[in-house]
Structure formats: structure tokens, C-alpha cells
C-alpha positions as CSV (number, residue, x, y, z in Angstrom):
1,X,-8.4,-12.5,4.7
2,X,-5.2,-14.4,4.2
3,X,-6.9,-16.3,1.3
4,X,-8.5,-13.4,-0.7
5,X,-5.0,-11.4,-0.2
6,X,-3.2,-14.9,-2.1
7,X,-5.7,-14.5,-4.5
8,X,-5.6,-10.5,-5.0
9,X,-1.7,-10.9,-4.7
10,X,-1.9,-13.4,-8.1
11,X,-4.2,-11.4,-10.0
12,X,-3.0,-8.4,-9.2
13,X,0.5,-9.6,-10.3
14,X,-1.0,-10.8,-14.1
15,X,-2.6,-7.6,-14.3
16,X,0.6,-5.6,-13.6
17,X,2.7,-8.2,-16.2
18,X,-0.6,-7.8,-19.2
19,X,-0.8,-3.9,-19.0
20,X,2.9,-3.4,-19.1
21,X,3.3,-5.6,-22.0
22,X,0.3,-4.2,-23.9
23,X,1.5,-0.8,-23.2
24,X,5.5,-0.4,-23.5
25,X,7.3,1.9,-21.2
26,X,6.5,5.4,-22.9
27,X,2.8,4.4,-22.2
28,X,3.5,2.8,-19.0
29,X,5.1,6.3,-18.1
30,X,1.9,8.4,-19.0
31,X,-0.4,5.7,-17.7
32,X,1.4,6.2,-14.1
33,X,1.2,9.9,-14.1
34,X,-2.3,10.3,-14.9
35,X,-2.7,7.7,-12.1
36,X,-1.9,9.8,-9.8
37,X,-5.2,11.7,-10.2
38,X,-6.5,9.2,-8.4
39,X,-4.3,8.7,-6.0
40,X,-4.4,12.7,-4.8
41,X,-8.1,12.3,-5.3
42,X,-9.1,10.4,-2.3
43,X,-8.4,13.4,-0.4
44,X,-12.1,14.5,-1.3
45,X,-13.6,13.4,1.7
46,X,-12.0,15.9,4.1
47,X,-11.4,12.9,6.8
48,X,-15.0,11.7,6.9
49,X,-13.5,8.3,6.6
50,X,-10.9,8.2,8.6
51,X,-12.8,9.9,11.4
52,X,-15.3,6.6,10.8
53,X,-12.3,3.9,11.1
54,X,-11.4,5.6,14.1
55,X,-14.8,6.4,16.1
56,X,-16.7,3.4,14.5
57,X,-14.5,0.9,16.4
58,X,-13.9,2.9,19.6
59,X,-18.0,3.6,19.8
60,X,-18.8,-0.2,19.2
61,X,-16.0,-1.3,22.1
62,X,-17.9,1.4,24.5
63,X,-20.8,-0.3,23.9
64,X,-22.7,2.5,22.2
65,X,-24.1,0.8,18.7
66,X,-26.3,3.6,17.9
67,X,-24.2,6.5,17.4
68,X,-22.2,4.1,15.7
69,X,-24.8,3.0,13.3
70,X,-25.5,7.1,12.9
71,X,-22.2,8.0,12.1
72,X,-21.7,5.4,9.4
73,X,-25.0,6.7,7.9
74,X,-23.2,10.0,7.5
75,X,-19.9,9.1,6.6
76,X,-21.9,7.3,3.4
77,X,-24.1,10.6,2.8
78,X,-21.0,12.9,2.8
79,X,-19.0,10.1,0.6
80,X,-21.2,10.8,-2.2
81,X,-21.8,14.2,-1.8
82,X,-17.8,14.6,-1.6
83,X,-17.2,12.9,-4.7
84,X,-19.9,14.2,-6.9
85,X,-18.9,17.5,-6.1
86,X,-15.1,16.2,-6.8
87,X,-15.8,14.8,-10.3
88,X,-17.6,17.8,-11.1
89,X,-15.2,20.4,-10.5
90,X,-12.8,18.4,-11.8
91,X,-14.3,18.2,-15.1
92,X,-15.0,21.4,-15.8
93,X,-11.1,22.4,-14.4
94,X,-10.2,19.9,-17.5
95,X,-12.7,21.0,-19.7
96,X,-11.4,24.4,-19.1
97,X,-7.5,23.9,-19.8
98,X,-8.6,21.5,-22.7
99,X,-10.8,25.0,-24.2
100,X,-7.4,27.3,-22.9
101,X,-5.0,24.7,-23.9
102,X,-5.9,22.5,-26.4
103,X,-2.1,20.9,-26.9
104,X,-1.2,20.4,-23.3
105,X,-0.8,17.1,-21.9
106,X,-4.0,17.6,-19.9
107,X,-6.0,18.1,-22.9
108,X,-4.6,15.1,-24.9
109,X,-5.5,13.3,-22.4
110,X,-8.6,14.6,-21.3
111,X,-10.6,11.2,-21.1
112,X,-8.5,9.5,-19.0
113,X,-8.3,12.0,-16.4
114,X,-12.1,12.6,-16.2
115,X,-11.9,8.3,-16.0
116,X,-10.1,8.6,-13.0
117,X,-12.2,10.7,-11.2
118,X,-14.9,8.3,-11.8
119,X,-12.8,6.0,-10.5
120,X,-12.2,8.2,-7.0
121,X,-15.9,8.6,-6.8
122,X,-16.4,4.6,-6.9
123,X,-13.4,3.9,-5.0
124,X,-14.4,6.2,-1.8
125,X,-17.5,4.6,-1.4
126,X,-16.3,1.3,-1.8
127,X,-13.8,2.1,0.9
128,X,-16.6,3.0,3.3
129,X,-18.6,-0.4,2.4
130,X,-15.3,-2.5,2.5
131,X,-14.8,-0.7,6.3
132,X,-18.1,-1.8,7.0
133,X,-16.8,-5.5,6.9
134,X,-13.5,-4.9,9.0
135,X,-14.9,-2.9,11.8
136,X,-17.3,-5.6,12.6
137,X,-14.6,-8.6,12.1
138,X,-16.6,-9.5,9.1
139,X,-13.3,-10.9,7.2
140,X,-14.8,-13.7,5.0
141,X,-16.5,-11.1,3.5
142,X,-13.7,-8.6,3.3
143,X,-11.6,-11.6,2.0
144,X,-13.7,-12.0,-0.8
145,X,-13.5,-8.8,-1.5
146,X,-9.9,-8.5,-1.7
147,X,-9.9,-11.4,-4.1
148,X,-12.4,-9.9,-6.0
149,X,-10.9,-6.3,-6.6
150,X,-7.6,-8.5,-8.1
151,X,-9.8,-10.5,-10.1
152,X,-11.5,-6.6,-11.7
153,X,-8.2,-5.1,-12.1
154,X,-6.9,-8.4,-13.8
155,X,-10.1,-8.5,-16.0
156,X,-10.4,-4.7,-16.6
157,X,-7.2,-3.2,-17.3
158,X,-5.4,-5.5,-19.3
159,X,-8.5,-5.6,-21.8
160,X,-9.1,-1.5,-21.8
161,X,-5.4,-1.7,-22.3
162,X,-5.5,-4.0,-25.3
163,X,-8.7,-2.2,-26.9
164,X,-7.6,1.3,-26.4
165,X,-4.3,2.0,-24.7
166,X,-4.0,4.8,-22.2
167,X,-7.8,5.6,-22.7
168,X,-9.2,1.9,-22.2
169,X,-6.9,1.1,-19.0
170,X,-8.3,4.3,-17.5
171,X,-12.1,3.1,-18.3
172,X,-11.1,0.0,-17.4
173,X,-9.3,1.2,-13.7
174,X,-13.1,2.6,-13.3
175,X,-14.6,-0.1,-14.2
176,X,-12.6,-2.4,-11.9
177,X,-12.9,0.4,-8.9
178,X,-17.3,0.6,-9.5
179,X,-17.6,-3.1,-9.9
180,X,-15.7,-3.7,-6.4
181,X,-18.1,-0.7,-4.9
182,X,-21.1,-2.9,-6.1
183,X,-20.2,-6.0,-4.8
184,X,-19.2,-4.7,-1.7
185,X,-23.1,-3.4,-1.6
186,X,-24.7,-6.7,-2.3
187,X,-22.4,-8.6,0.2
188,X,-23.7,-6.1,2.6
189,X,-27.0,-7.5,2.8
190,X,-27.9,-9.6,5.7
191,X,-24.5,-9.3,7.2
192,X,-24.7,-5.4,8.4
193,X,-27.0,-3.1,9.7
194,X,-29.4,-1.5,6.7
195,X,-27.5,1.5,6.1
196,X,-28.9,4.8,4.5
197,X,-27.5,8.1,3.4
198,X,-28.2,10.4,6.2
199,X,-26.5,14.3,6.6
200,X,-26.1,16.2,9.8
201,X,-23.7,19.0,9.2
202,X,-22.7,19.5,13.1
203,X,-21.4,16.0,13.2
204,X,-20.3,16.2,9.3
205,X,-17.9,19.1,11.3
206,X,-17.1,17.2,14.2
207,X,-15.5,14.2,11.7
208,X,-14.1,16.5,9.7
209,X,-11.9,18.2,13.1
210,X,-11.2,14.7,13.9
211,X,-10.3,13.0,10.3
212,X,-8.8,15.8,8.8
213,X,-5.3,15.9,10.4
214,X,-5.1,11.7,9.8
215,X,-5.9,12.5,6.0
216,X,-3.4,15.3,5.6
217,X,-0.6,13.0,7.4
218,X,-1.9,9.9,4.7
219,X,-1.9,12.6,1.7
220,X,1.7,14.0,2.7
221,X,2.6,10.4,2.9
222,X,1.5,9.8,-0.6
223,X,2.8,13.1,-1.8
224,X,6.2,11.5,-0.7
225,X,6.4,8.4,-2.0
226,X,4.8,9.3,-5.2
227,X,6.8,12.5,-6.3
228,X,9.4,10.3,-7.2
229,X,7.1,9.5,-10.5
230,X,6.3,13.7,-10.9
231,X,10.0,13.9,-10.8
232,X,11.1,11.1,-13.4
233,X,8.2,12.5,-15.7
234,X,9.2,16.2,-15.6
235,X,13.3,15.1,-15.9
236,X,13.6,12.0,-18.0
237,X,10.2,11.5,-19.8
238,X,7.5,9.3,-20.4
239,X,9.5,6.1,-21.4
240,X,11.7,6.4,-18.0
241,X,8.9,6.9,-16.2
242,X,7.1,3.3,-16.9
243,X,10.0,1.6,-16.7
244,X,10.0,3.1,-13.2
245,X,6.7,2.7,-12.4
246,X,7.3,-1.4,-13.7
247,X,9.3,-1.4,-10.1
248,X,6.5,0.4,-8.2
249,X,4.1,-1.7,-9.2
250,X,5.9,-5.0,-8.3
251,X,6.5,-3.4,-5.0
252,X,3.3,-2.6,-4.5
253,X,1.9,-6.0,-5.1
254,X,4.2,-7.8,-2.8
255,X,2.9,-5.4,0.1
256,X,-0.5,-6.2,-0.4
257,X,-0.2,-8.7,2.7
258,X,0.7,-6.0,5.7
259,X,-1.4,-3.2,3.9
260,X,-4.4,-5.6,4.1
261,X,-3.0,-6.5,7.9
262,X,-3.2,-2.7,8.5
263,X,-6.5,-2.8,7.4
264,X,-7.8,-5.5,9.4
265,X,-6.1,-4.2,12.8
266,X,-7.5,-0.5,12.3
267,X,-10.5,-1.2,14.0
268,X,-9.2,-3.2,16.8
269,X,-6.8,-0.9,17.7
270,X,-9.4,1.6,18.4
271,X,-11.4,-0.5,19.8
272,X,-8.9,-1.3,22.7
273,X,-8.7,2.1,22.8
274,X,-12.3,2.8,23.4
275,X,-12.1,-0.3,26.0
276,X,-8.8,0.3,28.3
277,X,-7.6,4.0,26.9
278,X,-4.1,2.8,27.6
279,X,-1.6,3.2,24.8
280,X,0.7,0.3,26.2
281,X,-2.2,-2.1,25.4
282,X,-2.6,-1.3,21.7
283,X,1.3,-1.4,21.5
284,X,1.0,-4.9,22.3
285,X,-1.4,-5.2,19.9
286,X,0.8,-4.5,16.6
287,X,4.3,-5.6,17.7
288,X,3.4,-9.2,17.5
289,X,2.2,-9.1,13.6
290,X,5.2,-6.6,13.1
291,X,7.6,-9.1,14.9
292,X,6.7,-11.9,12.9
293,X,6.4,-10.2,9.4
294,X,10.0,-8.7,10.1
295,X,11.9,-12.1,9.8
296,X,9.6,-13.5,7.4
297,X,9.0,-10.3,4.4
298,X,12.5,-10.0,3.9
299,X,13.0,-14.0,2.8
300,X,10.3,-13.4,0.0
301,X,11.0,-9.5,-0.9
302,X,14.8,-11.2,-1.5
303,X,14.3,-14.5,-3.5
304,X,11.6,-11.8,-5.5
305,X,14.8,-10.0,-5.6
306,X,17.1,-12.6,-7.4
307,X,13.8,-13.4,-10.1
308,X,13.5,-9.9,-11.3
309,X,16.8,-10.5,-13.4
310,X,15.4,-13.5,-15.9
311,X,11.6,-12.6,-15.3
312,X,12.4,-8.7,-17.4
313,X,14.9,-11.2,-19.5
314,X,12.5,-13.1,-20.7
315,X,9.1,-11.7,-20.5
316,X,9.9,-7.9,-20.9
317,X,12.8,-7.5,-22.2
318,X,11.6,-3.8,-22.9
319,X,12.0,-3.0,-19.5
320,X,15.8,-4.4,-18.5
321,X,17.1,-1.0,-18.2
322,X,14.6,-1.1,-15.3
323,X,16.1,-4.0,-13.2
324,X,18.6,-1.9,-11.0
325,X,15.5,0.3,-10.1
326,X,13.3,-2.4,-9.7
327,X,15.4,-4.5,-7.0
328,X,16.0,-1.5,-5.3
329,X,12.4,-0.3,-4.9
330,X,11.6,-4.0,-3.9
331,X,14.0,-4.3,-1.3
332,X,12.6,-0.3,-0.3
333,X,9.4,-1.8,-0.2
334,X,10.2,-4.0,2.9
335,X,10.8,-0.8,5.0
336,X,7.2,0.6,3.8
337,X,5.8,-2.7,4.5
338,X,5.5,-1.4,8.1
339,X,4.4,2.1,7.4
340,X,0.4,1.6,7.4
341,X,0.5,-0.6,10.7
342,X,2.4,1.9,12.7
343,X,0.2,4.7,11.2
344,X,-2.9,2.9,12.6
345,X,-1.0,2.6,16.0
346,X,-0.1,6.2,16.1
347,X,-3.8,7.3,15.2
348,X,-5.3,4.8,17.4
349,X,-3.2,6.3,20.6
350,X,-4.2,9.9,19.4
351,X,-0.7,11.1,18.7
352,X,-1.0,11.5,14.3
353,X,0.8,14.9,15.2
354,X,4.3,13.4,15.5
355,X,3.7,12.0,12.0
356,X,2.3,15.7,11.0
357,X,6.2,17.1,11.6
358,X,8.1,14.1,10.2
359,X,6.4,13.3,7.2
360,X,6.7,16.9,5.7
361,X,10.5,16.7,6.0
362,X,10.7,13.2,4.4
363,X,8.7,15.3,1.4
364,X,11.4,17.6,1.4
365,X,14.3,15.4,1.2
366,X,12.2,12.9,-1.2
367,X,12.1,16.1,-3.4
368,X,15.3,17.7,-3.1
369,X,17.9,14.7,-3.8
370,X,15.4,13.2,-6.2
371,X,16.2,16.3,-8.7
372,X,19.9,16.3,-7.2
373,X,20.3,12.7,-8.0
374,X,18.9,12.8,-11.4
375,X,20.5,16.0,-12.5
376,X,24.1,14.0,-11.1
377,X,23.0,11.6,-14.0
378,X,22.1,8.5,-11.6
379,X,18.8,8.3,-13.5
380,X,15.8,6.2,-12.1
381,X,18.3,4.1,-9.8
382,X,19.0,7.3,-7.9
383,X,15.2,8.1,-7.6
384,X,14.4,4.3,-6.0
385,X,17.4,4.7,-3.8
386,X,15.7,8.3,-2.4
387,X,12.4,6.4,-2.2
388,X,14.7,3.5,0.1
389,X,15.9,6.0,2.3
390,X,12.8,8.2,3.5
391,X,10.7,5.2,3.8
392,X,13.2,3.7,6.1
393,X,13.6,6.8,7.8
394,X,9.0,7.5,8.4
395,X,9.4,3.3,9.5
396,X,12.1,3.7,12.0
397,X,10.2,6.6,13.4
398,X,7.1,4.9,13.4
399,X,8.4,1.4,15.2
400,X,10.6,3.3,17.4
401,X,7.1,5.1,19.3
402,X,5.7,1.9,19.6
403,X,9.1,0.0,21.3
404,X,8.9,2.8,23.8
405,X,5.4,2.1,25.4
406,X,6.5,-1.7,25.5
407,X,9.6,-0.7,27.0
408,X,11.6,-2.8,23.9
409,X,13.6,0.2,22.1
410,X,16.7,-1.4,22.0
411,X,15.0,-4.2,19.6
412,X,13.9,-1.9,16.9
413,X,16.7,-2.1,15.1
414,X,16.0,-5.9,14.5
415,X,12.2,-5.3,13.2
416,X,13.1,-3.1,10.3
417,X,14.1,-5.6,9.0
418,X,15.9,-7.6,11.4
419,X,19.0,-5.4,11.5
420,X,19.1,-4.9,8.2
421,X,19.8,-8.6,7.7
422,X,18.6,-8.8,4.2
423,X,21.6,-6.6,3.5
424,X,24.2,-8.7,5.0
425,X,22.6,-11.7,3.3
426,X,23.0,-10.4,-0.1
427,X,25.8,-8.9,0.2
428,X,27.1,-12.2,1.3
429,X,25.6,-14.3,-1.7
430,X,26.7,-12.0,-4.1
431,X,30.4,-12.6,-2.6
432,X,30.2,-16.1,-2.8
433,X,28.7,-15.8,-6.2
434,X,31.7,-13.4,-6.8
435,X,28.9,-11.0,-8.5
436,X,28.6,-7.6,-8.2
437,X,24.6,-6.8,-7.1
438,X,23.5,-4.7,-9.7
439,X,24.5,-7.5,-12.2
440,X,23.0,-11.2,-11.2
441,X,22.4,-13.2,-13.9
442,X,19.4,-13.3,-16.1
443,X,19.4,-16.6,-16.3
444,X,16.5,-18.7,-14.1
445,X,18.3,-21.2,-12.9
446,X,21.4,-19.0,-11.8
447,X,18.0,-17.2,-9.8
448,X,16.8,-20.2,-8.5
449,X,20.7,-21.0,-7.4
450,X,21.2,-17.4,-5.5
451,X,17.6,-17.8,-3.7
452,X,19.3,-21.1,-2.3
453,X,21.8,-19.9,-1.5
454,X,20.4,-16.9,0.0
455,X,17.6,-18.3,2.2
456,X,20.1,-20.5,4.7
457,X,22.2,-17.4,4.8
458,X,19.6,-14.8,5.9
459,X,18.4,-17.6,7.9
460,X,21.4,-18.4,10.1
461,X,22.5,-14.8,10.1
462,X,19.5,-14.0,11.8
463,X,19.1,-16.2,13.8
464,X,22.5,-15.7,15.7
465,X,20.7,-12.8,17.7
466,X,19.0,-13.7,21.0
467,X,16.2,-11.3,20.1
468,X,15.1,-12.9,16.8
469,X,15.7,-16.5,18.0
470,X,13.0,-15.8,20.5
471,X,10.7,-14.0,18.0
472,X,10.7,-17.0,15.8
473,X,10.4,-19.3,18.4
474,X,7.6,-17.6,19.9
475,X,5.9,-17.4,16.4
476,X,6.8,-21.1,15.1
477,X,5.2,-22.6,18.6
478,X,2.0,-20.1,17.7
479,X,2.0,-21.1,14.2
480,X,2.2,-24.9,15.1
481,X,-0.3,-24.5,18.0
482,X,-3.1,-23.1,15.5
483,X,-2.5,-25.9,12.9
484,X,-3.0,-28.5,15.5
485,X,-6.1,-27.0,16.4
486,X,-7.2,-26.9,13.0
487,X,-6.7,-30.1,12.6
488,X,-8.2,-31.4,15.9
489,X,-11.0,-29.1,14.3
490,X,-11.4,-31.3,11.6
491,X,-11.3,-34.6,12.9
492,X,-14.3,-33.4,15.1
């Protein structure tokens, strides 16, 4: 996994750089809005899905393959269905407002939006054949496709973006979503069990009782930390908006790592579930990739931090009013980093209902001081400081239930992120600097100067606590231990 991740992490990066350079900011803006069709689209399957990750895994550790093997036959059956009916509906809802409405921003962009339901349809069975890889530990094949999906969106969206603006980066976005669906198919073969479309509306029921509340705690997640983008389109316009979204974007890239660590510990978690039933166990199970990612995310969210300066400078200098907003949403994204991997952990366990109360009010506040901040006239910096905030505040939550099984609550201050050492450390650099944050130099070597600078300095601030000495330690002697066994490997 680690090496398609690299490779999606690259591509998708280019990609992200090409389409906001072919389209400018005010397109940027509209282009993220209309995006978020898609995103609020994979809703459609009701849970199916998530009632596959979760039973799939747990059935295979219990030792009972052919319910297994059924269930995933149904999942696929009612993927399709779902999403046909989805893209239907949908297109005659747009069809209608387009007759109704002709100058509404719906209507103008009519194309696009039927585009991205397309793109839902390929992307929600391409979910289920990527799963198909993870639940079985199949992650050469997932890794490819990882790699590949970067490689689609890189090719894809920068050339619909180039050939038709907002209408050819939405064909392209479907393009890229349908060729990863396909590939996933072919890889299929010889690896997993022939699979066909099957429908049993009894168990279709029984998935949806059991999916459905994990969906609506994913979709009230999404709701919250993308109605910062409903809010800057609504208050400050299209041209805010994608200098916004520029932020988002980056963040989203650099997260790509835990979110596909997420991914590949769903199915194990459930599985110790189906094998022991004891919550402790499965605790175990995420601390230590959550105990090493805290002391190592922050060092490369922060020197990412210092390059955003001369990176907008000199390659999009459209987007500088966007730094502020982008550092802050990158050094936000470190929090959300841990949000999928405590999600699983709280699924896995059976207890998605704490999430089902918390996540709500995160909504609420997300909304409320977004329009407070931007009506106080802090603009898009005030929206990616909201964004900071409830993130930090679901993570917290999240870490804090899984301390308390392993008896280690007092140390969950130190894994998001380490006590907040980030903070301390640029604070601290921009002191020595004698620089205020919000104004670093543009320059790349003043960057490559402050990162430095700023790696010692998280380094030995961090390491001062007992706690995080003996979580890098621990994962140093780990990380050594496997590359001596590689090697050892390889003289063989």
C-alpha cells in the first residue's frame, strides 16, 4: 500500500496544481461547489457498504466464508441498483429546474452536475471492488489501485480542464472515477471469489439496519467539514471559494497516507471483533499506527507549511490571498488525519452512536461561526480556523474512547498531535525568525531555512516528554527491526 499511496500522493498533487492553474479561482470556486454533488452522493447506497466492511471481515474471522461470499454478492447487486436509481432521479430533478429555471446556477451548469452523478454511480461500485482487495489483505492489488486512481485523476482532469473548463473537469472526474471501477474489475480476476449480482431484499434490510446509522454518522461528518465551501460560496463568491478550495485540496492530498491506513485496518478491526469480541483488543489494534503517525505527520504537515509561501509565489501567484487559509487548513488537516481510524474503531466496537450525538453539534458550530466569522469580515481565514477547531474537537473525542479501553487517557493529549507540539514549534521558529506567522517569506530558500530550523525544534520539544520518547523509541526499534529483516530477506 505504502507504495501506490507515494504514487497517488504525487499524482494527485500535479493534478490539484494543473486544474487550478487551467481554471483560476472564480472557476476553482464553482468547480468545488458542484463537487460536492458527489460528495453527498455516496449516500445512495443506504449503508449497504458499510454494513459489508463491517460483516464481511467479522464473517471471514468466524470462519463462515459463505455468507460472506453471499453478502458481497448483494452488496454489488444493490450498488448498482442504488446508483442507477440515483442518476436517474437526479437527472430528471436537473432537467426539471433547468425547464423551471433556465438562469439558475443549476441550469448553467446542468452537464456537469449530471457528470457527477455518473461519477457517484462509478465511484460506489468501485468502492465495493476496491473493499474486495482490503478485506482479504489483498494490498498489492489495492496498492495498485491507489496508484492508479492518482494516475486517472492526473490524466483526466487536468485535460477535461484544458479542453472545456468546468464541463471537461467534470467528464473528466467521471472518467477518472469509471476507469478506476474497471480496473479494479479486471484485477479481480484470479485473486477473489467469482462474484455476481445477486438480490435478497430480507438481507438487503438487515444491511441497511446495520449500515445505515455508520453512513449517516460519515454523511454528517462530511456535511461538517464541507459546509465551510456552501458557506464561502453563498457569502463571498465563486473566486473566494477556489482560492479556498486551493487549501482543501492540498490538505486533502497530504492525508491520503492515514485515510488509506483507515482503509486497510477496517477489516481487521472487525475481524478481531468477530474473533475475541473484546473492545480492549481492537484498541490495541489502532493506537500503535495512531502513536506513530502522531510524532511523525506533524514534521511533514509543518515543513509543507513553510513551502506554501514561495510554492503560490511562484507558481500561482493567482491564489496568494489564499496562503493564510491554506496553512491553516494544512495544519487543521493534521487533527482530521486521525478522524477515519478512530471512526473505524468506534464502528468496529459497535458504539457509532457516540459519534451520532457529537458530530451533529460540530455541524452546528461549523455552521454558525462560519457565517459569524465571515459576516465579522475574517473572510476565508476565519472559515479554515472553524474547520481547525471542530475537527480537533470530533479527534479528541474519538482518541479519547479509545485511551480509555487501554487504560492510557492521560496520553491523549500527546497523540493529537503530540501536545500540540507543532504549535509550540512554530511559534518558536517564527520568534527566532522574528516573523509574524501569517507573513513567512515567499522566498524558497528563506522556506527551506524555517523547515531547518523547525524540524530540530519540534524534534527536541517533543522529545522532552517521557511519553513520546518511549513512542519513538518503541517505533524506531520496530522500524529498524523490519529493515533488517528485509534485508536478511534479500541476501537469502
Amino acid at each position: 500500500m505504502v507504495v501506490g499511496m507515494g504514487f497517488a500522493r504525487v499524482f494527485g498533487m500535479v493534478s490539484t496544481f494543473l486544474v487550478a492553474h487551467l481554471l483560476g479561482p472564480s472557476l476553482l470556486g464553482i468547480w468545488s461547489t458542484i463537487r460536492l454533488i458527489f460528495v453527498y452522493g455516496t449516500i445512495n447506497h443506504l449503508g449497504v457498504l458499510e454494513a459489508y466492511r463491517k460483516e464481511v471481515p467479522r464473517l471471514e474471522g468466524a470462519g463462515n466464508h459463505t455468507e460472506a461470499n453471499r453478502i458481497e454478492g448483494i452488496s454489488l447487486g444493490f450498488a448498482w441498483l442504488s446508483s442507477i436509481v440515483l442518476v436517474f432521479a437526479g437527472s430528471i430533478f436537473l432537467l426539471l429546474v433547468r425547464f423551471y429555471s433556465p438562469s439558475s446556477s443549476v441550469s448553467l451548469n446542468l452537464i456537469p452536475s449530471i457528470a457527477m452523478l455518473f461519477a457517484v454511480m462509478g465511484a460506489t461500485v468501485g468502492t465495493l471492488l476496491f473493499d474486495r482487495f482490503t478485506v482479504r489483505h489483498l494490498f498489492e492489488q489495492a496498492s495498485i489501485l491507489r496508484g492508479l486512481r492518482g494516475f486517472a485523476y492526473m490524466l483526466f482532469l487536468p485535460s477535461g480542464a484544458w479542453l472545456g473548463d468546468i464541463i471537461g473537469v467534470a467528464i473528466g472526474f467521471a472518467f477518472a472515477e469509471w476507469s478506476i471501477t474497471l480496473a479494479a474489475w479486471f484485477l479481480a480476476k484470479g485473486k477473489c471469489p467469482p462474484l455476481a449480482m445477486a438480490f435478497d431484499w430480507n438481507k438487503i434490510r438487515e444491511l441497511i439496519r446495520i449500515g445505515f446509522p455508520i453512513t449517516l454518522v460519515w454523511w454528517a461528518y462530511l456535511m461538517e467539514t464541507t459546509f465551510d465551501r456552501v458557506v464561502s460560496i453563498t457569502l463571498l463568491g465563486s473566486e473566494q471559494t477556489g482560492m479556498y478550495f486551493m487549501g482543501i485540496t492540498l490538505a486533502s492530498v497530504l492525508q491520503m497516507v492515514p485515510e488509506s491506513l483507515s482503509r486497510v485496518f477496517n477489516p481487521r478491526l472487525n475481524e478481531k471483533m468477530g474473533e475475541s469480541s473484546d473492545p480492549s483488543e481492537v484498541a490495541r489494534i489502532v493506537w500503535a499506527p495512531a502513536s506513530f503517525l502522531s510524532w511523525i505527520l506533524p514534521v511533514c504537515f509543518g515543513c509543507v507549511i513553510f513551502l506554501i509561501p514561495p510554492l503560490y509565489e511562484t507558481g500561482f501567484p493567482k491564489y496568494i490571498p489564499a496562503i493564510s487559509s491554506s496553512q491553516i487548513l494544512i495544519l487543521g488537516a493534521i487533527l482530521a488525519a486521525f478522524i477515519p481510524l478512530g471512526t473505524d474503531f468506534l464502528v468496529s466496537i459497535h458504539r457509532q452512536r457516540q459519534l451520532a450525538f457529537l458530530v451533529p453539534i460540530t455541524l452546528a458550530v461549523n455552521i454558525g461561526f462560519n457565517i459569524l466569522l465571515v459576516r465579522l469580515g475574517f473572510g476565508i481565514e476565519g472559515i479554515a480556523l472553524v474547520s481547525f477547531c471542530t475537527n480537533g474537537a470530533v479527534a479528541i473525542f474519538l482518541w479519547w474512547q479509545v485511551a480509555r479501553l487501554i487504560h492510557t487517557e492521560g496520553t491523549t493529549a500527546f497523540m493529537l498531535p503530540l501536545g500540540w507540539g507543532i504549535l509550540v514549534a512554530l511559534v518558536l521558529v517564527c520568534c527566532l525568525l522574528k516573523q509574524p506567522f501569517y507573513s513567512l517569506s515567499n522566498s524558497w530558500v528563506d522556506g527551506a531555512f524555517q523547515i531547518i530550523i523547525f524540524i530540530p525544534v519540534y524534534f527536541l520539544g517533543i522529545f522532552i516528554h517521557p511519553v513520546v520518547r518511549g513512542w519513538m523509541k518503541k517505533d524506531l526499534k520496530s522500524l529498524l527491526r523490519q529493515i533488517s529483516m528485509a534485508q536478511d530477506a534479500g541476501k537469502a
